[in-house]
VEXPAGU-714450 format. One record per residue (C-alpha): x, y, z; residue in three letters; residue number from 0. Coordinates in steps of 0.02 Angstrom, whole numbers. Layout:
<rokes>
<roke><u>X</u><v>Y</v><w>Z</w><type>ALA</type><seq>NUM</seq></roke>
...
</rokes>
This chain:
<rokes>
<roke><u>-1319</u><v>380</v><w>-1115</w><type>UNK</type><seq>0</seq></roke>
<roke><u>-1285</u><v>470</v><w>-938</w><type>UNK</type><seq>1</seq></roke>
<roke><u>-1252</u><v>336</v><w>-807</w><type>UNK</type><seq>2</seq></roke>
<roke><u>-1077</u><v>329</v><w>-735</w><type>UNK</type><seq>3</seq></roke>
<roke><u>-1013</u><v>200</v><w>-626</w><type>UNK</type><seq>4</seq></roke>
<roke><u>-888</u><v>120</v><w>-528</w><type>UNK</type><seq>5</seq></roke>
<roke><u>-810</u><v>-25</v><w>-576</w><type>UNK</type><seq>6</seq></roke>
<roke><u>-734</u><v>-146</v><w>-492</w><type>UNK</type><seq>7</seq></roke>
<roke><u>-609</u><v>-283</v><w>-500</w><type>UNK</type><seq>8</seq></roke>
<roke><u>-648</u><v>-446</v><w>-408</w><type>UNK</type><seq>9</seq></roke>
<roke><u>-509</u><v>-510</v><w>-310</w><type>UNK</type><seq>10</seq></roke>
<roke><u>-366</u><v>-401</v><w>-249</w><type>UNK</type><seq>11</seq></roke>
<roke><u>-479</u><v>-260</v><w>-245</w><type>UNK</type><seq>12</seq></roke>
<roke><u>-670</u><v>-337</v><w>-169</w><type>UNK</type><seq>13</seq></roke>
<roke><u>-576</u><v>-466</v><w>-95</w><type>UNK</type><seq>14</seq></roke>
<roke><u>-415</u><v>-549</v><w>-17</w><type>UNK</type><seq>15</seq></roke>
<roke><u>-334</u><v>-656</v><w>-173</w><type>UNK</type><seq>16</seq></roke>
<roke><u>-241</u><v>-805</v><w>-110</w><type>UNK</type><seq>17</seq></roke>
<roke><u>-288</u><v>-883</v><w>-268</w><type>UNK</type><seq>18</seq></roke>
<roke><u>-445</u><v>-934</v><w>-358</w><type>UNK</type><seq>19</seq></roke>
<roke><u>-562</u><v>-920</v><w>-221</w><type>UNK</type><seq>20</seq></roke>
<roke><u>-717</u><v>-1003</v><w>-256</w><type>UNK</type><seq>21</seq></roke>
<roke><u>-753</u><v>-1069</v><w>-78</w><type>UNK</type><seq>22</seq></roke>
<roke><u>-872</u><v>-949</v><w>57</w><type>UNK</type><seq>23</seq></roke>
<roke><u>-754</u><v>-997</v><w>190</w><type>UNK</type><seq>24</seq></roke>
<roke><u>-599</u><v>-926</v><w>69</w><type>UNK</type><seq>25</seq></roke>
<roke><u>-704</u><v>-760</v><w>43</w><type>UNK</type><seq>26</seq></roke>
<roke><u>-620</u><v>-629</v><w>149</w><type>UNK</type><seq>27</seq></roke>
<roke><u>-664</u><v>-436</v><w>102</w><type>UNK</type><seq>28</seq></roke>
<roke><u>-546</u><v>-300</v><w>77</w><type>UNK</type><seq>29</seq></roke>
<roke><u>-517</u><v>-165</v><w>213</w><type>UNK</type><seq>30</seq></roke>
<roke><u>-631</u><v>-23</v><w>138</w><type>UNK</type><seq>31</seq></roke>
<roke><u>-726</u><v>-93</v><w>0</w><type>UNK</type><seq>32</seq></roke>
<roke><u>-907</u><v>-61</v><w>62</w><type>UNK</type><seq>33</seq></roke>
<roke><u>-879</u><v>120</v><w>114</w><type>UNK</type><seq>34</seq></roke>
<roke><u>-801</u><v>141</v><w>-48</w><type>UNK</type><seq>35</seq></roke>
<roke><u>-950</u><v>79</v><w>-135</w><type>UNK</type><seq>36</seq></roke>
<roke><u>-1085</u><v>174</v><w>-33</w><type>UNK</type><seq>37</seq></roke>
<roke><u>-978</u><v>338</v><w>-73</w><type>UNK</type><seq>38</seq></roke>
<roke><u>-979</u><v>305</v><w>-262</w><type>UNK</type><seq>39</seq></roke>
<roke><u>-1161</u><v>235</v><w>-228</w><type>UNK</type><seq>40</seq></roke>
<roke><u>-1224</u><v>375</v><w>-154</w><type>UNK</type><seq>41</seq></roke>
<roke><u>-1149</u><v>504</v><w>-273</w><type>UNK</type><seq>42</seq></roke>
<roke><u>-1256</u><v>411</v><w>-413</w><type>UNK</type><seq>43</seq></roke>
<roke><u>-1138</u><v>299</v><w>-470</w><type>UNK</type><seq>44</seq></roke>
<roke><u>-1183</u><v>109</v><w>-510</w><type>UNK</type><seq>45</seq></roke>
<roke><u>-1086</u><v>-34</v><w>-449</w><type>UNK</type><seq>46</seq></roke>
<roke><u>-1014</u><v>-151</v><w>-569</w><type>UNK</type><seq>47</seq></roke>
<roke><u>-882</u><v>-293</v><w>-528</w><type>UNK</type><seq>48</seq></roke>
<roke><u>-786</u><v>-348</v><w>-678</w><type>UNK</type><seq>49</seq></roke>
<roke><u>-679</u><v>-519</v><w>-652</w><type>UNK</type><seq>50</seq></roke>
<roke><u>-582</u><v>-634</v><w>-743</w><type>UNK</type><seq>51</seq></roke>
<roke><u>-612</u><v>-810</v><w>-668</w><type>UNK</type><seq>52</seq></roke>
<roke><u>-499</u><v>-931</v><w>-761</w><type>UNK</type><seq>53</seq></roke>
<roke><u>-513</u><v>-1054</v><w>-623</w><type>UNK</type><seq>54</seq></roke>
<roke><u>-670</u><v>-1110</v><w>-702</w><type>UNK</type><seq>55</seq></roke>
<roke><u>-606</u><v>-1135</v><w>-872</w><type>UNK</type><seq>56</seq></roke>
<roke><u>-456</u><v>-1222</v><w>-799</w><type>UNK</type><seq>57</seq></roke>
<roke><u>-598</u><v>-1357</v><w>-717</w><type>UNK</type><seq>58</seq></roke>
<roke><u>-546</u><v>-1299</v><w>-533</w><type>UNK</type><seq>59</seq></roke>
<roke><u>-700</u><v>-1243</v><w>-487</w><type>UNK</type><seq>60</seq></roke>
<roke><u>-901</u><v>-1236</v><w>-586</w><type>UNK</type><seq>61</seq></roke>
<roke><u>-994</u><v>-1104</v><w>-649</w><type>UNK</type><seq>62</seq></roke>
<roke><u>-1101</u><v>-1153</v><w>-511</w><type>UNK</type><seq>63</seq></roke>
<roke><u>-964</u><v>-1133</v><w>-380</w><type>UNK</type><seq>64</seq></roke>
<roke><u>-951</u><v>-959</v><w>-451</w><type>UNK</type><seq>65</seq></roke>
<roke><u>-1131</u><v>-926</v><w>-443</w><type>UNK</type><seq>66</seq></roke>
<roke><u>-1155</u><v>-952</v><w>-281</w><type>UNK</type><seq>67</seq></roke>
<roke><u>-1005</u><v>-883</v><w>-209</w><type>UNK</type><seq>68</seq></roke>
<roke><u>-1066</u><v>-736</v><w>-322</w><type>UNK</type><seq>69</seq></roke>
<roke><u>-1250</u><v>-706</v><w>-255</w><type>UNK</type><seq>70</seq></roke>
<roke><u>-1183</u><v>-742</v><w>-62</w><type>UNK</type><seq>71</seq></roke>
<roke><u>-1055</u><v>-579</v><w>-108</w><type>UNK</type><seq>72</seq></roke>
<roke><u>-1188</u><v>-490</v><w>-188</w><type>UNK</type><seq>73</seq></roke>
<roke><u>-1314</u><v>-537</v><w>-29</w><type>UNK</type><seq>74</seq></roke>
<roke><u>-1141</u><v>-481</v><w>104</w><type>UNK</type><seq>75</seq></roke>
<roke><u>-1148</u><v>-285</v><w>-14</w><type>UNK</type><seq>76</seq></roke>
<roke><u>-1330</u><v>-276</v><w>7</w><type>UNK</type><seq>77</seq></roke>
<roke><u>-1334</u><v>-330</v><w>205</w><type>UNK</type><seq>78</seq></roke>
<roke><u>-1216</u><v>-160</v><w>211</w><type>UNK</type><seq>79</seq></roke>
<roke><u>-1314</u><v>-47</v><w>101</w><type>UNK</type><seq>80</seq></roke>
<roke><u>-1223</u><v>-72</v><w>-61</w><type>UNK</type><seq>81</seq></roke>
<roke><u>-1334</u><v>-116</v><w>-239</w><type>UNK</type><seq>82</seq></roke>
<roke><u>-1215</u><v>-211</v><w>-344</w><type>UNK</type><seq>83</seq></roke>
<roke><u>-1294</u><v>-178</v><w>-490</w><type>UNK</type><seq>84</seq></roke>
<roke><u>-1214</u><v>-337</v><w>-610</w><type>UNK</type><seq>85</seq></roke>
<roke><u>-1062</u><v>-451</v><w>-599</w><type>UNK</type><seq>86</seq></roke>
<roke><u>-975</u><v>-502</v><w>-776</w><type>UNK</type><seq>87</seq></roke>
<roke><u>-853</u><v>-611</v><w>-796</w><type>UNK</type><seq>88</seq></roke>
<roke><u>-768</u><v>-712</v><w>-911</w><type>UNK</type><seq>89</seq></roke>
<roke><u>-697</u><v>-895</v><w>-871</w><type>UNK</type><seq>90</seq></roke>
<roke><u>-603</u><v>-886</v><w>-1037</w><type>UNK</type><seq>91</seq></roke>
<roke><u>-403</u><v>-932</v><w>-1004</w><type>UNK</type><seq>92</seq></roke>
<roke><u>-272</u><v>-816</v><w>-1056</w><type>UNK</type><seq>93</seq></roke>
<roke><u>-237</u><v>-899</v><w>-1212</w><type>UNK</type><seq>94</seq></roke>
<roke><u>-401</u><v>-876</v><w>-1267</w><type>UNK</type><seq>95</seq></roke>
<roke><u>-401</u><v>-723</v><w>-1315</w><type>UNK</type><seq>96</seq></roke>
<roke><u>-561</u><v>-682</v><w>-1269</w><type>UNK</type><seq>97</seq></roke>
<roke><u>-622</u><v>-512</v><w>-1289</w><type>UNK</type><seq>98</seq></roke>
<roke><u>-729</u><v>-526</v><w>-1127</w><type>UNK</type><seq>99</seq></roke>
<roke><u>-581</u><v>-560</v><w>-1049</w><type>UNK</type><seq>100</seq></roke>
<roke><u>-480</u><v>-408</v><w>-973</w><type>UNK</type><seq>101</seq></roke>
<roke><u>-354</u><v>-330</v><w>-1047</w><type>UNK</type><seq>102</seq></roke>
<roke><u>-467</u><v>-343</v><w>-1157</w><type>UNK</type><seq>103</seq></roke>
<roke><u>-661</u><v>-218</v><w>-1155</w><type>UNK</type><seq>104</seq></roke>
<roke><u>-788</u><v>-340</v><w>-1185</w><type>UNK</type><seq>105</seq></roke>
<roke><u>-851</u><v>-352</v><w>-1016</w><type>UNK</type><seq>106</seq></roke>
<roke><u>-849</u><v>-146</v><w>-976</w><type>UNK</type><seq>107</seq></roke>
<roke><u>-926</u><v>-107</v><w>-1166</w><type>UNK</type><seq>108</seq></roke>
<roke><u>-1061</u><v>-216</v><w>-1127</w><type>UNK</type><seq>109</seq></roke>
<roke><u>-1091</u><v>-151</v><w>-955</w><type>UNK</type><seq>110</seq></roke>
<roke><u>-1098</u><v>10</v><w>-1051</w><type>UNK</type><seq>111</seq></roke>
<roke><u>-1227</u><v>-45</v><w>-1183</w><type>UNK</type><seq>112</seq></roke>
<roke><u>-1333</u><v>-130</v><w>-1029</w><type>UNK</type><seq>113</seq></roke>
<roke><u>-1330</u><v>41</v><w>-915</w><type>UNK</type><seq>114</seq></roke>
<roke><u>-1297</u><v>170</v><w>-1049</w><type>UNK</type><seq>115</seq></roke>
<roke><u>-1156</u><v>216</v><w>-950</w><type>UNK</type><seq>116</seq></roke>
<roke><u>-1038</u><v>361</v><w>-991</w><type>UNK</type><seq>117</seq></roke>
<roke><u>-884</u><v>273</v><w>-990</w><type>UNK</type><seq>118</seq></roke>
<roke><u>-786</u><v>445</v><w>-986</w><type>UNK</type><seq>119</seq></roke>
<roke><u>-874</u><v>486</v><w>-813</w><type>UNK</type><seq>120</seq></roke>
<roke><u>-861</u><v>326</v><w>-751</w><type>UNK</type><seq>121</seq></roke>
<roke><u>-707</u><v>244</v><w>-633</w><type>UNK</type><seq>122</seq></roke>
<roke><u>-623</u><v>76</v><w>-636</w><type>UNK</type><seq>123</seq></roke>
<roke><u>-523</u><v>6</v><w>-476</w><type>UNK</type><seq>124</seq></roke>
<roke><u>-421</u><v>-141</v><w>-531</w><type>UNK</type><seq>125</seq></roke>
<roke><u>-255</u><v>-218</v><w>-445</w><type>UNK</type><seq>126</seq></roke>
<roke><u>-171</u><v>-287</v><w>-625</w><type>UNK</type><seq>127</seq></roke>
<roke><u>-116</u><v>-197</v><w>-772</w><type>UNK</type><seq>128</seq></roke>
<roke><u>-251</u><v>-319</v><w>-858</w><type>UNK</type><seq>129</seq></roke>
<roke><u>-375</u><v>-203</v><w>-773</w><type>UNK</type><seq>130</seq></roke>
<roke><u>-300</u><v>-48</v><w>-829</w><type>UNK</type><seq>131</seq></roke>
<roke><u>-266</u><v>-89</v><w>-1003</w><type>UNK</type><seq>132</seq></roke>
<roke><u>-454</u><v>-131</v><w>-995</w><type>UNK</type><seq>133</seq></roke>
<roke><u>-493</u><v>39</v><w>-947</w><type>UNK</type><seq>134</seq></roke>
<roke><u>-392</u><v>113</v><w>-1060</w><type>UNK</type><seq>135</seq></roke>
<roke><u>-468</u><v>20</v><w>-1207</w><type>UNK</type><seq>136</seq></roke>
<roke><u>-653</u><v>45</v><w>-1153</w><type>UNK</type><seq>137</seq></roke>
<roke><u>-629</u><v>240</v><w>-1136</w><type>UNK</type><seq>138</seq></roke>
<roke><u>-648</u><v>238</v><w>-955</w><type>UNK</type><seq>139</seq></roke>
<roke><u>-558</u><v>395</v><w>-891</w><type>UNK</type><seq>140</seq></roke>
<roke><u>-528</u><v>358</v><w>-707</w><type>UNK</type><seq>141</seq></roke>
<roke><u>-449</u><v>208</v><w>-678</w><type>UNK</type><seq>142</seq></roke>
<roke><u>-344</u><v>153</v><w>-529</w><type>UNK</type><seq>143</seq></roke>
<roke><u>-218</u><v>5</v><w>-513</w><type>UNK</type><seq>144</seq></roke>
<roke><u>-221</u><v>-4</v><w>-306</w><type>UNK</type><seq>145</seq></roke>
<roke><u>-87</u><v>-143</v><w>-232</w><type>UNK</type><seq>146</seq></roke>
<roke><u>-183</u><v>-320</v><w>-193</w><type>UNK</type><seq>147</seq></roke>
<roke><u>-257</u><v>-354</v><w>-48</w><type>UNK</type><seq>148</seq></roke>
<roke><u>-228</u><v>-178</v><w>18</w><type>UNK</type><seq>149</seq></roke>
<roke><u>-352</u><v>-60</v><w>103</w><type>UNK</type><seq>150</seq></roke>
<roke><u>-473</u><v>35</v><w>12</w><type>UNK</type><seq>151</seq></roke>
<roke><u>-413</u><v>222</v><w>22</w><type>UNK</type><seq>152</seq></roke>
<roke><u>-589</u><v>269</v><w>-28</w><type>UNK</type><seq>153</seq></roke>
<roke><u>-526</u><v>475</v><w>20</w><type>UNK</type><seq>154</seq></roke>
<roke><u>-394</u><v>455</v><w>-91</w><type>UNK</type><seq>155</seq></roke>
<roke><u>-493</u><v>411</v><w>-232</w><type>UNK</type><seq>156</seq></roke>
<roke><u>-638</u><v>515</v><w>-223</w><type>UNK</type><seq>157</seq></roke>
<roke><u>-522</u><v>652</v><w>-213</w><type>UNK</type><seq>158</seq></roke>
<roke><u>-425</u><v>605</v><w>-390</w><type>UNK</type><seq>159</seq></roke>
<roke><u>-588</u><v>568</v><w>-480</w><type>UNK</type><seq>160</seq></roke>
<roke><u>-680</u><v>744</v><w>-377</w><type>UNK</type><seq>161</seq></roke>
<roke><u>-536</u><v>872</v><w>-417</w><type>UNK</type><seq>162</seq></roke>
</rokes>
């Protein structure tokens, strides 16, 4: 194993959450997030998006809605130079207690297994203490809790992760 990467929350941190956006026309990117992702990208680091999307399991939007809002995102990244290399998620509710579902690993261990990543060199951006405790659990030692919706301060975290 010797792949790192940089993962990723969904919305919040790739895009503007005003609540389960499923819609294209609801999709609005964060301030930041592609340079962000070609920095990481170009210092070898895969991109991975980890997201819980409850909406689906709560019947407010398919699996297929997701789908194809997902490979339109992916298609937006790629337009701009940026491989996203997978998208997990889980559409498990809270209750659930899924273990794909963050706080919980599941979705970060098996990007690990997939990629052979080194989770201890790799970097998780999340807006919700769900995404942290994630971290935290999967052995992932740089992980950032950022404020929703805000700019990307893709200097800022380089520099923590680069010191």
């Amino acid at each position: 194993m010797g792949n790192k990467a940089l993962f990723l929350d969904r919305d919040g941190v790739v895009n503007m959450d005003t609540g389960y956006v499923h819609n294209i026309d609801d999709f609005v990117f964060v301030e930041g997030i592609f340079e962000l992702c070609l920095k990481f990208q170009d210092n070898g680091y895969l991109i991975i998006i980890v997201t819980n999307q409850s909406g689906i399991g709560r019947g407010l939007f398919t699996e297929e809605d997701f789908k194809v809002l997902n490979d339109w995102m992916v298609e937006q990244f790629k337009e701009r130079g940026v491989h996203i290399d997978k998208v997990y998620y889980s559409k498990a509710l809270p209750t659930e207690h899924c273990f794909r579902r963050k706080p919980n690993p599941g979705m970060l261990l098996e990007a690990r297994n997939e990629f052979q990543l080194r989770l201890d060199q790799s970097v998780l951006v999340g807006d919700k203490p769900t995404d942290i405790m994630a971290a935290k659990y999967a052995g992932i030692k740089f992980h950032f809790k950022i404020k929703t919706n805000a700019k990307v301060d893709m200097d800022h975290l380089w520099d923590m992760v680069h010191s």
